[in-house]
C-alpha positions as CSV (number, residue, x, y, z in Angstrom):
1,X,53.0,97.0,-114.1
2,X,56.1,98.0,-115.8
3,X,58.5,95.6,-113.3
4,X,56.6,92.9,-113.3
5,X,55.3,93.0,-117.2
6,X,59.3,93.0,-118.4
7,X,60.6,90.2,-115.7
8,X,57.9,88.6,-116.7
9,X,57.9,88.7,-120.1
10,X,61.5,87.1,-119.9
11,X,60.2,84.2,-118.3
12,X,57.9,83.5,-120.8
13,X,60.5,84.1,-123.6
14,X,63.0,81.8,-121.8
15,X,60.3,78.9,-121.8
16,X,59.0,79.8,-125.7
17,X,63.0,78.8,-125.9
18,X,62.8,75.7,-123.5
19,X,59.9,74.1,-125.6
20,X,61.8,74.5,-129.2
21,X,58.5,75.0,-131.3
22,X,60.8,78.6,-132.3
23,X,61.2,81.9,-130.7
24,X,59.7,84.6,-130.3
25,X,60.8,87.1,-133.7
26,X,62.9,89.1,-132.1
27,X,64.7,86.3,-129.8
28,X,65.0,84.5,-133.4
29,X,67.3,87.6,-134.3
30,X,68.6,87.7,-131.7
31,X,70.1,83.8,-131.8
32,X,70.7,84.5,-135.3
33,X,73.1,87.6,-134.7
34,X,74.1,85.2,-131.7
35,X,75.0,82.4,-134.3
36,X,77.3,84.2,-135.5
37,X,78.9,86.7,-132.9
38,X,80.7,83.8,-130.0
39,X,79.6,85.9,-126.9
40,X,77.9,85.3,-124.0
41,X,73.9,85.4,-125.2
42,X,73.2,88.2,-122.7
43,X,75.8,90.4,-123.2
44,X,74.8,90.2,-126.8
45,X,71.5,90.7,-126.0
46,X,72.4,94.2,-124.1
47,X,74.4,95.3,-127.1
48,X,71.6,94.6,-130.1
49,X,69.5,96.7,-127.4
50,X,71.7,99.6,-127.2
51,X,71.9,100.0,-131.0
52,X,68.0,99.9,-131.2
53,X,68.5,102.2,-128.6
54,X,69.9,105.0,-130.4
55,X,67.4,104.8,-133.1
56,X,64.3,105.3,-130.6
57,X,66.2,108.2,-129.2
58,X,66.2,110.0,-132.4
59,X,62.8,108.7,-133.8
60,X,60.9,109.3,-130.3
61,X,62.4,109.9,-126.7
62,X,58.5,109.4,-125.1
63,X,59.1,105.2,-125.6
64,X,62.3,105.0,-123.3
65,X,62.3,104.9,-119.4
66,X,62.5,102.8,-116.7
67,X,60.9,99.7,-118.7
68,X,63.8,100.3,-121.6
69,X,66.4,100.1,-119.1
70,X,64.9,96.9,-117.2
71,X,64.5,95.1,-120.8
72,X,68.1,96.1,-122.1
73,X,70.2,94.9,-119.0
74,X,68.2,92.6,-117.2
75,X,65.6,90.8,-119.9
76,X,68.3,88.5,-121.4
77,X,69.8,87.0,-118.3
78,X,65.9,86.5,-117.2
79,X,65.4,84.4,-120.3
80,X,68.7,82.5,-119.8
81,X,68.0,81.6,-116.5
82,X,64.4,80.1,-117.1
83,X,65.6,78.5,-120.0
84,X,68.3,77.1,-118.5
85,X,66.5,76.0,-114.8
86,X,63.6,74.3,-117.2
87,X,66.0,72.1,-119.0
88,X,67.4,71.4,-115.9
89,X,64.4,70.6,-114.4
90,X,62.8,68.6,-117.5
91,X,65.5,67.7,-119.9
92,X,63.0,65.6,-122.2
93,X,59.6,67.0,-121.7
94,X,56.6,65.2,-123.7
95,X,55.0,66.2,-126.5
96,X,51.9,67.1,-124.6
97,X,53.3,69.4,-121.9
98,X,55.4,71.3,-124.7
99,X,52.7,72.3,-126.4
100,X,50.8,73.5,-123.3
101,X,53.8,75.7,-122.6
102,X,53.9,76.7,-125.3
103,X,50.3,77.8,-125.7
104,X,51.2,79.6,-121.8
105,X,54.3,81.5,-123.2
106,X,52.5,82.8,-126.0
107,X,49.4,84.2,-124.1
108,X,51.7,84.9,-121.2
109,X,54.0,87.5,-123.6
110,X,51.0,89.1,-124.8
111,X,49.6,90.1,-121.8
112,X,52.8,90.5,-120.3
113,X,54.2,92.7,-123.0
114,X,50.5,94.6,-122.6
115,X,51.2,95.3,-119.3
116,X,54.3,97.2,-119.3
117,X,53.7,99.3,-122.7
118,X,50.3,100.3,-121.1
119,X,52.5,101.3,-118.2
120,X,54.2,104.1,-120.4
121,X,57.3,103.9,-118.3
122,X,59.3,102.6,-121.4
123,X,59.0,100.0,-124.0
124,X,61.8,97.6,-125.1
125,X,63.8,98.8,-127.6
126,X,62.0,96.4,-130.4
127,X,58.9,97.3,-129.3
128,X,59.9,101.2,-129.6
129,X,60.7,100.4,-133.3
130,X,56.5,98.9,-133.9
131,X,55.1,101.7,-132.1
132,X,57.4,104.4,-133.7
133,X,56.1,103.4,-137.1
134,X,52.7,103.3,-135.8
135,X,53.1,106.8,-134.3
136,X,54.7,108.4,-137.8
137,X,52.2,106.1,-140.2
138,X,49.2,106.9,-138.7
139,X,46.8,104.7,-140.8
140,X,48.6,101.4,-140.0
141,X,47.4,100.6,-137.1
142,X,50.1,99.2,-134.1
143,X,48.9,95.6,-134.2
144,X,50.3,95.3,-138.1
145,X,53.0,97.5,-137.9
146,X,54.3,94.5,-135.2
147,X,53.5,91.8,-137.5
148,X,55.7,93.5,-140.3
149,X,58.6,94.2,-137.9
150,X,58.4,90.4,-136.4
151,X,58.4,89.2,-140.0
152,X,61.0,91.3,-140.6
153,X,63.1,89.5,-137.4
154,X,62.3,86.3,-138.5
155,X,63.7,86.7,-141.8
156,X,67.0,88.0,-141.1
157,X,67.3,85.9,-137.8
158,X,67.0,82.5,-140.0
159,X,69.1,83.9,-142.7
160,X,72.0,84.6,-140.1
161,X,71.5,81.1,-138.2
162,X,72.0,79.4,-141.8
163,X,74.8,81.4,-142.1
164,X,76.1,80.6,-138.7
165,X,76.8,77.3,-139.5
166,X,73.4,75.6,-138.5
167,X,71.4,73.1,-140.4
168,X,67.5,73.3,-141.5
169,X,67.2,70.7,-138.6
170,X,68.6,73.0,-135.9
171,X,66.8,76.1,-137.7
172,X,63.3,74.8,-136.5
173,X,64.2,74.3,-132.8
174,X,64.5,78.8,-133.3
175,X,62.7,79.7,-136.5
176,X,59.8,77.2,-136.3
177,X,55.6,76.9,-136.1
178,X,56.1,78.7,-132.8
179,X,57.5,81.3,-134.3
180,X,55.4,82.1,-137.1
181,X,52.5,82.2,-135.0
182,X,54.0,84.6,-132.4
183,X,54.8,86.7,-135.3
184,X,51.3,86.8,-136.8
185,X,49.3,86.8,-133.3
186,X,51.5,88.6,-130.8
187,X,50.4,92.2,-132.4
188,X,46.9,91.9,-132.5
189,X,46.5,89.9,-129.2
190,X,48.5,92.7,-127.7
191,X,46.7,95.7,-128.9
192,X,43.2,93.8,-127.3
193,X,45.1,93.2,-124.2
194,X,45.9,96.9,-123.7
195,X,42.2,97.4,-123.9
196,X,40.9,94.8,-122.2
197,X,43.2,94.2,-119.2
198,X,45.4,96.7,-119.2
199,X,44.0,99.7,-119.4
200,X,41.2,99.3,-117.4
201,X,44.2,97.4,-114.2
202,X,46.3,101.3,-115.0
203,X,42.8,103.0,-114.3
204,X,42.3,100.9,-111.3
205,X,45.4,101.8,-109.8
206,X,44.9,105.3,-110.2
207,X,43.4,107.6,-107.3
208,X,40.3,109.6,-107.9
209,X,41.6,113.7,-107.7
């Protein structure tokens, strides 16, 4: 669950990417840091990782593990690569198939995402940073403290592409309806997949004592 939710989860980040409605929050920071910084998109992507990195060490060791590791060295050469072999593959897509990708990467990083948290073999780093404010502010509840730190993303991921040089035009393609609506839906759908699907496929797979 933990494998296969991260890969995964890349995939469906590098075609939220592919479809330029906008990004998910955090890969809108991401390209705005990117905007900015003139390195290679992964490499960047590793170092934003390790930073987040040493604050979930100090706040709460429980959220890193295998999953951390996958998402920090491997998650933004995923998302490169799909991007990339989609564009390839459709270079001018219509309006109609975007948006059913769309809809598909949007449910498909929920449930993905679900999967490997509910795995508890290590979160992203970003994803760390939700639950570790959930875990210390007990009465706000996991699915909004993700909708603050995604608004949070979005915020200073636009402000940096602006600041990069980009126009209002370009700013849509990573900050756009896409990613407003990942921001506001990706917490709550998240929390009911952990109790839906994932939960109940981590009881499956365990053997009766």
């Amino acid at each position: 669950m933990s494998v296969a939710g991260v890969l995964l989860c890349g995939a469906f980040a590098g075609m939220l990417q592919y479809v330029a409605f906008g990004v998910d929050p955090f890969q809108c920071f991401c390209n705005g840091v990117w905007s900015v910084i003139p390195l290679d998109f992964g490499t960047l992507y590793v170092i934003i990782n390790g930073l987040l990195l040493l604050f979930a060490l100090f706040a709460d060791r429980h959220f890193i593990g295998l999953g951390t590791l996958i998402n920090m060295f491997l998650l933004g050469y995923v998302v490169d690569f799909v991007r990339s072999g989609l564009q390839t593959l459709m270079p001018e897509p219509a309006m109609a198939l975007r948006i059913a990708l769309f809809i598909l990467s949007l449910l498909g990083l929920c449930v993905t995402g679900s999967l490997y948290i509910t795995a508890d073999l290590g979160v992203s780093t970003y994803d760390a940073v939700a639950l570790v404010i959930s875990g210390t502010w007990h009465k706000m509840q996991f699915r909004f403290c993700r909708i603050l730190t995604d608004l949070v993303c979005v915020l200073i991921g636009s402000g940096l592409y602006l600041l990069g040089g980009k126009s209002f035009g370009e700013l849509t393609a990573i900050a756009g309806i896409g990613t407003i609506l990942t921001a506001f839906c990706m917490g709550p759908v998240i929390a009911w997949c952990n109790v839906h699907i994932s939960q109940p496929l981590l009881n499956a797979g365990k053997k009766p004592v």
